[in-house]
DSSP file (Angstrom, degrees, kcal/mol; ACC not computed):
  #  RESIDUE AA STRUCTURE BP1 BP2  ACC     N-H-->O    O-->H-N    N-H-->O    O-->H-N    TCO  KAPPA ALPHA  PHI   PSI    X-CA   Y-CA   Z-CA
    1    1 A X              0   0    0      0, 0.0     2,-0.2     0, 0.0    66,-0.0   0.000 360.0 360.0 360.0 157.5  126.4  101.2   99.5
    2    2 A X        -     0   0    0     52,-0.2     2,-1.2     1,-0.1    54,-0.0  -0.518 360.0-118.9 -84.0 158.2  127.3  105.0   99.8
    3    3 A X    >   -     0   0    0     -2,-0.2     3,-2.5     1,-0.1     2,-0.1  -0.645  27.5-172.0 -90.1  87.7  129.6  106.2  102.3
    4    4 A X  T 3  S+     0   0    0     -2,-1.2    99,-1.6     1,-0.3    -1,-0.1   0.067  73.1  73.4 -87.1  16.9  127.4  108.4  104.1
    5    5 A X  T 3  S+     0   0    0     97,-0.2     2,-1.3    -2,-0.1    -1,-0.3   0.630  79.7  81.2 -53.8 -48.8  130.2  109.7  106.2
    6    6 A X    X   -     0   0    0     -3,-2.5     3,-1.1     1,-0.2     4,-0.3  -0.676  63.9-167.4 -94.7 109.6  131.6  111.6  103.5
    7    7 A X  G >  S+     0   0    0     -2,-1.3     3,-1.2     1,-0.3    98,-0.2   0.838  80.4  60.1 -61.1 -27.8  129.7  115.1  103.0
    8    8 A X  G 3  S+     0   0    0      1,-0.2     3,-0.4     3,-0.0    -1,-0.3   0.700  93.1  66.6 -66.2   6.1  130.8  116.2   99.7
    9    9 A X  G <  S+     0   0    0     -3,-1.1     2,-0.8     1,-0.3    34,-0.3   0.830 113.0  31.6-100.2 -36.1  129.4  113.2   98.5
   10   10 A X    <   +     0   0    0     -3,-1.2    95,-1.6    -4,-0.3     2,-0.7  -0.877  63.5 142.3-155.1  67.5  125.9  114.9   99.6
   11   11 A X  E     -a  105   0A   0     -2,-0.8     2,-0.7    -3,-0.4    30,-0.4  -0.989  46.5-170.1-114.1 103.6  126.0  118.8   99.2
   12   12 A X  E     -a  106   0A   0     93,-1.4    95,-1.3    -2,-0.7    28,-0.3  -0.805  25.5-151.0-129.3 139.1  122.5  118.8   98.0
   13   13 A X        -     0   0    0     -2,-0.7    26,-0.9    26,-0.4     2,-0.4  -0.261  32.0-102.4 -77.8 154.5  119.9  121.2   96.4
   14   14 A X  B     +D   38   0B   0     24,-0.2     2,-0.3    93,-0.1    24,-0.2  -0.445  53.5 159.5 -65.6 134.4  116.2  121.4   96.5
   15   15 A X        -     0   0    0     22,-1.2     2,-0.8    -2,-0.4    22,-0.5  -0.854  46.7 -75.1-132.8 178.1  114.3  119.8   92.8
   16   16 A X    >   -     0   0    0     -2,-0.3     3,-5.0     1,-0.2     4,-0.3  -0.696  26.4-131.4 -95.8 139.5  111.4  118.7   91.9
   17   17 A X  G >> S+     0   0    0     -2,-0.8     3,-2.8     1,-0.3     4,-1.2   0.946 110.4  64.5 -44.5 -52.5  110.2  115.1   93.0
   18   18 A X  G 34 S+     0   0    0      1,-0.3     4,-0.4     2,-0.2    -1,-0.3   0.652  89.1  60.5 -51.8 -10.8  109.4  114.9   89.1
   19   19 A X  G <4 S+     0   0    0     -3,-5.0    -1,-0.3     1,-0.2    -2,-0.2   0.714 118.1  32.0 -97.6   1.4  113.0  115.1   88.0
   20   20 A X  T X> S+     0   0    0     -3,-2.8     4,-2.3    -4,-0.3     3,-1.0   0.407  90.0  90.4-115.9  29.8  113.6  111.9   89.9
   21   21 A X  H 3X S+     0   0    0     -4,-1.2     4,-2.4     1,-0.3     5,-0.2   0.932  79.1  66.7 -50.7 -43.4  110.6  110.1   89.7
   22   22 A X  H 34 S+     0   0    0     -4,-0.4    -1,-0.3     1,-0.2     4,-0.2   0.799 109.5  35.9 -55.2 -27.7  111.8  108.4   86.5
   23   23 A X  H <4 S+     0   0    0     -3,-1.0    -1,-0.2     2,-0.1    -2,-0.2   0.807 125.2  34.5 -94.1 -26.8  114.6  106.5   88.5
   24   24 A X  H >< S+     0   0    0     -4,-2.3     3,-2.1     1,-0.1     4,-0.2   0.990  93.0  82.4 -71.2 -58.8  112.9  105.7   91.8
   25   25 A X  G >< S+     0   0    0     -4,-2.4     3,-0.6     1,-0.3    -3,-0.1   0.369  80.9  67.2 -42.2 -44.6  109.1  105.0   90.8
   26   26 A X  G 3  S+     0   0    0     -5,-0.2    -1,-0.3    -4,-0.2    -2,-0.1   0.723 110.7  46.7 -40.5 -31.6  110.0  101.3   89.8
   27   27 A X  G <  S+     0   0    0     -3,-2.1     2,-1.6     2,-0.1    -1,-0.2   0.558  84.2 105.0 -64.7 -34.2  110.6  101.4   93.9
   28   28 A X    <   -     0   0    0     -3,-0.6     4,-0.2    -4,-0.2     3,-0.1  -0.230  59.4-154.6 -55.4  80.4  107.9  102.9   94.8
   29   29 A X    >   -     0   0    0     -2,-1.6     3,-1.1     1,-0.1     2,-0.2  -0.238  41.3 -74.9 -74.8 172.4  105.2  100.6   96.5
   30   30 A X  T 3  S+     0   0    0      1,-0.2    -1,-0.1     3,-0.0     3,-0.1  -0.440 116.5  12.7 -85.6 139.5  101.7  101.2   96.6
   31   31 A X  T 3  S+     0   0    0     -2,-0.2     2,-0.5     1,-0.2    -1,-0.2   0.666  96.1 111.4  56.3  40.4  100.6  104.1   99.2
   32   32 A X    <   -     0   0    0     -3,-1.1     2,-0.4    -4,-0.2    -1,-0.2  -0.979  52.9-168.6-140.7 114.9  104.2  105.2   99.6
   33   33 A X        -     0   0    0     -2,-0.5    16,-1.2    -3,-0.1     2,-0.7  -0.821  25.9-124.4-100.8 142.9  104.5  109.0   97.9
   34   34 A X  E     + E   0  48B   0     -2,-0.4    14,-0.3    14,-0.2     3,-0.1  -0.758  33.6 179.1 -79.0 124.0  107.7  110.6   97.3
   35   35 A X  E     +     0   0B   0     12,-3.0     2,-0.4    -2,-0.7    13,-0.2   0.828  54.8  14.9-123.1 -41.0  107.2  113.7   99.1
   36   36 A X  E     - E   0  47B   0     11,-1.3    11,-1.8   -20,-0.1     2,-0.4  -0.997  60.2-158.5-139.6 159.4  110.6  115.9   98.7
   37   37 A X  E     + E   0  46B   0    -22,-0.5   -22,-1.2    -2,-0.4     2,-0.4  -0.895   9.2 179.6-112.8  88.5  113.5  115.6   96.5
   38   38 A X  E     -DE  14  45B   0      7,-0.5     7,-2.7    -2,-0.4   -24,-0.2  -0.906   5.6-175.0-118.1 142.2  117.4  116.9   96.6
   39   39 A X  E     - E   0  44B   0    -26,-0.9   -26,-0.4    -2,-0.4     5,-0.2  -0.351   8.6-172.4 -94.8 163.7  120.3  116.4   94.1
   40   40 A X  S    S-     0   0    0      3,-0.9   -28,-0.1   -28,-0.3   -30,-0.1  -0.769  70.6 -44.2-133.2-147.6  123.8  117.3   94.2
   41   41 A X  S    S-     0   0    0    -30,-0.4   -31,-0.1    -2,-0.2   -32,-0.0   0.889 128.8 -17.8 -43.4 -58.6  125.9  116.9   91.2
   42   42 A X  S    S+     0   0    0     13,-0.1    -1,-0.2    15,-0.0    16,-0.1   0.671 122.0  78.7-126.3 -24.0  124.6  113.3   90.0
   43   43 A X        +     0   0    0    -34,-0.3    -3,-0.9    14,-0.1     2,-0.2   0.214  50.1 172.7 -86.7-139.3  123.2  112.2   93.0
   44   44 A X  E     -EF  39  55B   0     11,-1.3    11,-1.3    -5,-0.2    -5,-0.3  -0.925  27.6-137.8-176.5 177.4  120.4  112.4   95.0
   45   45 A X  E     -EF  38  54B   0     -7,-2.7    -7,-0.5    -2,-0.2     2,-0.2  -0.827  16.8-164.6-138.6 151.7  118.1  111.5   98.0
   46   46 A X  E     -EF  37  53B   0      7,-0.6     7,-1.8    -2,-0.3     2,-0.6  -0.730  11.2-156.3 -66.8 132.0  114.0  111.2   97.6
   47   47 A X  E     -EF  36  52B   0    -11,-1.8   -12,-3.0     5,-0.3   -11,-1.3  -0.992  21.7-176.0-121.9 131.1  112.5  111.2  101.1
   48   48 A X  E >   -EF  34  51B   0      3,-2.1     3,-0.6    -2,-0.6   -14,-0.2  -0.435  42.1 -86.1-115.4-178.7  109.1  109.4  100.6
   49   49 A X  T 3  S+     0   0    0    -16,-1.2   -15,-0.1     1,-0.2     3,-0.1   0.463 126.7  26.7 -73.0  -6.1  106.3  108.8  102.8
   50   50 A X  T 3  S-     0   0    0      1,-0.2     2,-0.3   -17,-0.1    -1,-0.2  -0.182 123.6  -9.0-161.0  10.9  107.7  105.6  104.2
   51   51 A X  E <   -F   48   0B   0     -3,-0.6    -3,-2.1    21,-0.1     2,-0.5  -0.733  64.6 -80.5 152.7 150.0  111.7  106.1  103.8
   52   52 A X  E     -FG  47  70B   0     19,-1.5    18,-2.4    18,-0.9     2,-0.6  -0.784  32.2-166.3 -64.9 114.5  115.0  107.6  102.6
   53   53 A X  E     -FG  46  69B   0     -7,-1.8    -7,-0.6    -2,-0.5     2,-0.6  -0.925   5.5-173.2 -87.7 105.0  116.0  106.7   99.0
   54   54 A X  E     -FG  45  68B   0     14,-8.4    14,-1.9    -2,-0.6    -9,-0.2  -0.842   8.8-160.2-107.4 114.6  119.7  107.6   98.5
   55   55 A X  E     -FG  44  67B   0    -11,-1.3   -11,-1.3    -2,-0.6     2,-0.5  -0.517   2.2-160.6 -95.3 128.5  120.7  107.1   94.6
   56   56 A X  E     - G   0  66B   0     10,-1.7    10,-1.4    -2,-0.2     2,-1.3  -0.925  10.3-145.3-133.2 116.7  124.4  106.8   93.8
   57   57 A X  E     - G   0  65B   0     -2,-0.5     8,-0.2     8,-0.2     2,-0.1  -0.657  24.8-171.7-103.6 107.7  125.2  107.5   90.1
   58   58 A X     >  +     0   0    0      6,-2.6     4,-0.5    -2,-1.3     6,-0.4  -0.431  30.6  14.1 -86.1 153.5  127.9  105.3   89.1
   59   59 A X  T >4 S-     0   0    0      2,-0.2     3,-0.5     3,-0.1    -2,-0.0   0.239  85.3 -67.5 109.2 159.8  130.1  105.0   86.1
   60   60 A X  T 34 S+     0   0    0      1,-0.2    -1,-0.1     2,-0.1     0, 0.0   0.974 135.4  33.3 -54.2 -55.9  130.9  107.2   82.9
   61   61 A X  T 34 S-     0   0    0      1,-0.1    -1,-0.2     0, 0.0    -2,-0.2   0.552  98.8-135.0 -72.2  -6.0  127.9  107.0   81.6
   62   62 A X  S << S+     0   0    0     -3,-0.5    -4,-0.2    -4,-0.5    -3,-0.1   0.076  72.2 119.8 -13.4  26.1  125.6  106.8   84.8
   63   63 A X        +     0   0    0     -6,-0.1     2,-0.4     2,-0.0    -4,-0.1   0.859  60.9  82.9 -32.1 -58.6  123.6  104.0   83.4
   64   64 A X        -     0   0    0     -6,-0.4    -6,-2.6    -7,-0.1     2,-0.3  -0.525  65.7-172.2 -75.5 113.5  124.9  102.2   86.8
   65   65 A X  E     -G   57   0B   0     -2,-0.4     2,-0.7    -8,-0.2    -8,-0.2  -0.841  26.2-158.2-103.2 153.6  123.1  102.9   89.7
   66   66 A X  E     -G   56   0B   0    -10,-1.4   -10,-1.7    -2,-0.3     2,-0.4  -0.985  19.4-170.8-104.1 100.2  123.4  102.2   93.6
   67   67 A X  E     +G   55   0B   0     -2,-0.7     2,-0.7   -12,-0.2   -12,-0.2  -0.895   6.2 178.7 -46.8  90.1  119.8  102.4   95.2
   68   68 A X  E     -G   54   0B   0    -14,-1.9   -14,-8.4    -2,-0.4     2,-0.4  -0.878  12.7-154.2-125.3 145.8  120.1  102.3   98.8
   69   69 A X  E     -G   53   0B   0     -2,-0.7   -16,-0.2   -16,-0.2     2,-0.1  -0.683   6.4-167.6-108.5 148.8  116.7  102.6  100.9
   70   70 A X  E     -G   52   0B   0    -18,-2.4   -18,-0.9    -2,-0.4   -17,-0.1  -0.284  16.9-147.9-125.5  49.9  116.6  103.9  104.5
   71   71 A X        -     0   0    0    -20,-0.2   -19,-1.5     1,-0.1    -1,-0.1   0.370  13.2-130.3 -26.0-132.5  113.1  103.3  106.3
   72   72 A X  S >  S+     0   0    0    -21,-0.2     3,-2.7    50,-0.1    -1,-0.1  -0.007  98.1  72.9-137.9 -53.4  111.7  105.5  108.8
   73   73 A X  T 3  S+     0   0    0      1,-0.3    -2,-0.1   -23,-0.2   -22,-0.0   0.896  90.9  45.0 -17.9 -63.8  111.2  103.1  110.8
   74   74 A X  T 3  S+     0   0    0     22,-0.1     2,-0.5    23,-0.1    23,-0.4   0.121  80.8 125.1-103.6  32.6  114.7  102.0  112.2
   75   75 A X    <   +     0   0    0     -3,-2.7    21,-0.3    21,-0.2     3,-0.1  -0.845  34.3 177.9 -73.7 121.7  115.6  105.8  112.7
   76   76 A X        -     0   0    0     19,-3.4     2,-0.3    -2,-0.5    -1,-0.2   0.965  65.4  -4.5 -67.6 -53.3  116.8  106.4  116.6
   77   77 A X  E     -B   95   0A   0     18,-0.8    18,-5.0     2,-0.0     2,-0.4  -0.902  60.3-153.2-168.5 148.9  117.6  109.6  116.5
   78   78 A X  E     -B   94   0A   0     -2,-0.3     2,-0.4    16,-0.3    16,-0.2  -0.897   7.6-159.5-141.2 146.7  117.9  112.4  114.2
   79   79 A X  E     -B   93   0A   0     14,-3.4    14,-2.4    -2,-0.4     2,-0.3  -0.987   8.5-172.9-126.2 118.1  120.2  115.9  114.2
   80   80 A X  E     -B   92   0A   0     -2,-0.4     2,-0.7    12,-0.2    12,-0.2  -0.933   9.4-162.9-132.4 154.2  119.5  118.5  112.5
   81   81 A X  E     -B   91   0A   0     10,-1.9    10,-2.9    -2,-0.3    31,-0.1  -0.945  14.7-146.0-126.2 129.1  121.6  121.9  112.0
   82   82 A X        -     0   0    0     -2,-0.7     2,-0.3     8,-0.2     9,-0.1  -0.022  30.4 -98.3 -76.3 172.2  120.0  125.2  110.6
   83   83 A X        -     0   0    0     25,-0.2     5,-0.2     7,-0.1     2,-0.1  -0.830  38.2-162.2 -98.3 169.9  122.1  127.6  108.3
   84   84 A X        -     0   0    0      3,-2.8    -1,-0.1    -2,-0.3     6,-0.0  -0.202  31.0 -85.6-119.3-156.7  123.5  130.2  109.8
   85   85 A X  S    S+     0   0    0     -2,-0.1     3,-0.1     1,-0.1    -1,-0.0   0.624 124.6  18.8 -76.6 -29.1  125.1  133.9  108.4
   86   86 A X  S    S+     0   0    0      1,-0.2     2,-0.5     3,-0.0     3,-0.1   0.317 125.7  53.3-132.1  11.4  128.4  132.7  107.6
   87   87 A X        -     0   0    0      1,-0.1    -3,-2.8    21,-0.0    -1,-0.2  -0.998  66.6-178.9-118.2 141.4  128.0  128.9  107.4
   88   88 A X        +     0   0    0     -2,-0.5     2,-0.4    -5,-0.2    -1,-0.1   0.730  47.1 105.6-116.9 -30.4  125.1  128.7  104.9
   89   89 A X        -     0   0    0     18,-0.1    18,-0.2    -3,-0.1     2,-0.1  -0.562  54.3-160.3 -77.7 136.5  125.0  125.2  105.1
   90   90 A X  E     - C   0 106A   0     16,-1.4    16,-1.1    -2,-0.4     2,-0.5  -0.428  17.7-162.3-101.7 150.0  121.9  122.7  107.2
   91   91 A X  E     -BC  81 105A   0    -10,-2.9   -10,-1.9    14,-0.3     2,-0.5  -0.963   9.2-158.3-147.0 122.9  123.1  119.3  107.9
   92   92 A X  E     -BC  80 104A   0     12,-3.6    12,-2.2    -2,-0.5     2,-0.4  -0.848  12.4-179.1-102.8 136.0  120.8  116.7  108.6
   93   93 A X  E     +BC  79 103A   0    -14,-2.4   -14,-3.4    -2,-0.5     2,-0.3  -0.980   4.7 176.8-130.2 150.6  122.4  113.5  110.7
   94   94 A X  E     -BC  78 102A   0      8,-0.8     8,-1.9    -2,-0.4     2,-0.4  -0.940  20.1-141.4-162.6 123.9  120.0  110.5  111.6
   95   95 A X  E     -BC  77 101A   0    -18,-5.0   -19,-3.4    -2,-0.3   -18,-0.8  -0.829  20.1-169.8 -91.1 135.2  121.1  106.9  113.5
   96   96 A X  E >>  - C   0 100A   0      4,-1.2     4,-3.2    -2,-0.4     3,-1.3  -0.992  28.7 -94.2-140.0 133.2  119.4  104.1  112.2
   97   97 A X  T 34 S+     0   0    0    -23,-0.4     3,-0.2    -2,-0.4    -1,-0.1   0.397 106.8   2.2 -25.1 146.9  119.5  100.7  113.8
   98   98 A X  T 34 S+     0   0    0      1,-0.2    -1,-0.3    -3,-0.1    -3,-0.0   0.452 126.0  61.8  49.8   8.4  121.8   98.6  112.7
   99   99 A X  T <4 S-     0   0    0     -3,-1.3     2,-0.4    -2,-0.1    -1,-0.2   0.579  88.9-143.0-122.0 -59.2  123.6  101.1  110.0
  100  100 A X  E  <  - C   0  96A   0     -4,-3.2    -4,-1.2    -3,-0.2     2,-0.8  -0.851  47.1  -8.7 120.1-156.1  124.7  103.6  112.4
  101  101 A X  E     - C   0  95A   0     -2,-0.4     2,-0.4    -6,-0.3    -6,-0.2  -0.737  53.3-169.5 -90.7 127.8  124.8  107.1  111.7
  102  102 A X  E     - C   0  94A   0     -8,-1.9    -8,-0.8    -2,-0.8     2,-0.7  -0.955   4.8-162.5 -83.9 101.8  124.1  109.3  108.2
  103  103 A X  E     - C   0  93A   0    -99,-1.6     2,-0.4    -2,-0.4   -10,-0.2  -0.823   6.0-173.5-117.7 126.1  124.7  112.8  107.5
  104  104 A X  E     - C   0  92A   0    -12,-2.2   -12,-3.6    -2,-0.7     2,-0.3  -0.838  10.4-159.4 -86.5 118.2  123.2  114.9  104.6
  105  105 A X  E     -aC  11  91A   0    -95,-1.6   -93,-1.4    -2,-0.4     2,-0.3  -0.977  12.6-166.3-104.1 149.3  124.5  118.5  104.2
  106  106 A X  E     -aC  12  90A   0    -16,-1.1   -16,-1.4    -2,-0.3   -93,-0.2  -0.833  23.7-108.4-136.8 128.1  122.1  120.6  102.2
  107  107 A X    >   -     0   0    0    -95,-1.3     3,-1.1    -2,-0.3   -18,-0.1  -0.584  47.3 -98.8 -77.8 153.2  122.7  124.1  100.6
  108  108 A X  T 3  S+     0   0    0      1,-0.3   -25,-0.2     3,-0.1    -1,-0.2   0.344 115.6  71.7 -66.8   2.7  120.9  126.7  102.4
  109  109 A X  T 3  S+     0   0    0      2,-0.1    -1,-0.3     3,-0.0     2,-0.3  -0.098  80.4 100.4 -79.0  33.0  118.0  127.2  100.4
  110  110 A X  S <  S-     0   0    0     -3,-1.1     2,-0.5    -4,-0.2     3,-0.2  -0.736  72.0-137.5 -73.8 147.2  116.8  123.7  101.7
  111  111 A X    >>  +     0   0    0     -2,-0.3     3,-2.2     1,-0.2     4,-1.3  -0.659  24.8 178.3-117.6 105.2  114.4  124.0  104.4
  112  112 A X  H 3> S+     0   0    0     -2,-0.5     4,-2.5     1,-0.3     5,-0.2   0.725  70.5  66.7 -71.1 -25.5  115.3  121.7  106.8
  113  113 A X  H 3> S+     0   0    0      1,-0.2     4,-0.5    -3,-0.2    -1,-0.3   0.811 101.7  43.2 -88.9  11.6  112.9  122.4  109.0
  114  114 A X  H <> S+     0   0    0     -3,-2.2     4,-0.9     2,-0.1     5,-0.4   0.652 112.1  63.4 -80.2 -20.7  110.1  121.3  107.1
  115  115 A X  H >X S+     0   0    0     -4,-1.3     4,-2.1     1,-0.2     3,-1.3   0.989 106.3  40.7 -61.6 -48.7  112.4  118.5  106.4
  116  116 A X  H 3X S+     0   0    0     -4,-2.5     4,-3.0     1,-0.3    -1,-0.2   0.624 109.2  54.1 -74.3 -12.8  112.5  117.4  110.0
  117  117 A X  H 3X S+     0   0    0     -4,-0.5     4,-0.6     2,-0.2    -1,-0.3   0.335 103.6  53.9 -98.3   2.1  109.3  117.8  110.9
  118  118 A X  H <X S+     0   0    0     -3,-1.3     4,-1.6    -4,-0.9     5,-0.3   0.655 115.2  45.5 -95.3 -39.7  108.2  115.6  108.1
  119  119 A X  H >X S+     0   0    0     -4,-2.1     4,-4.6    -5,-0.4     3,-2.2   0.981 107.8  57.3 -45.0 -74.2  111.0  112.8  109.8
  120  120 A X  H 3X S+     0   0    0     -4,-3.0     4,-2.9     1,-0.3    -1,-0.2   0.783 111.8  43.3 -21.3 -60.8  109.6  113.7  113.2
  121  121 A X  H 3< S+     0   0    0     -4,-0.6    -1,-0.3     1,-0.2    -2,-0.2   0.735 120.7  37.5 -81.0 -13.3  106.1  112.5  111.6
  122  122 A X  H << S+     0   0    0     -3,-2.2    -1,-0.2    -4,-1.6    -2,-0.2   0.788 123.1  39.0 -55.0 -44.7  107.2  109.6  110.0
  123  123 A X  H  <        0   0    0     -4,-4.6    -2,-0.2    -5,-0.3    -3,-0.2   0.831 360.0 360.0 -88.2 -23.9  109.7  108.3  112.3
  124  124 A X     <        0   0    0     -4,-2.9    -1,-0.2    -5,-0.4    -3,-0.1   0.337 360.0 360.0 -68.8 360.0  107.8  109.1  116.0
């Protein structure tokens, strides 16, 4: 599982759902859409209609993958931090039952607050 503690791990940019459809979709159950997408260097998070998918791309090759899924469901409680003028970076943190807490930082062309308000309506 990733160590969602560490934020360099998860400096991520906005993509398009289509450039990781090809890796999730096999995940993907029926009436559950992937609804936004962010990368960093090899990895990446999906946030779907129904859950967090955080992808950890292992190995020389990155053939090996880590898949680790995050309902909506067993969220308590959710953080989120705007960017500012000289910190540019939004950091989303969210406790979920039994895992404990996760924090995403995001480069500042995310917009976290559509991000959170899509949590809000999943997880509320």
């Amino acid at each position: 599982m990733i160590d969602f503690q560490k934020a360099s791990v998860f400096k991520l940019s906005p993509c398009r759902v289509e450039d990781v459809l090809g890796s999730i979709g096999p995940l993907i159950i029926p009436g559950e859409e992937v609804v936004a997408a962010f990368k960093s260097v090899r990895d990446f998070v999906a946030f779907t209609t129904k859950r967090l998918i955080a992808v950890n791309v292992q190995g020389i090759t990155g053939k090996k993958r880590d898949f680790t899924s995050l309902p909506y469901g067993k969220i308590q409680a959710f953080s989120v931090e705007t960017a500012g003028t000289f910190d540019l970076d939004a950091e989303l943190e969210l406790w979920f039952s039994g895992l404990g807490k996760v924090r995403l930082e995001f480069k500042g062309s995310s917009d976290i607050t559509e991000l959170s308000r899509m949590i809000a309506h999943y997880a509320l």
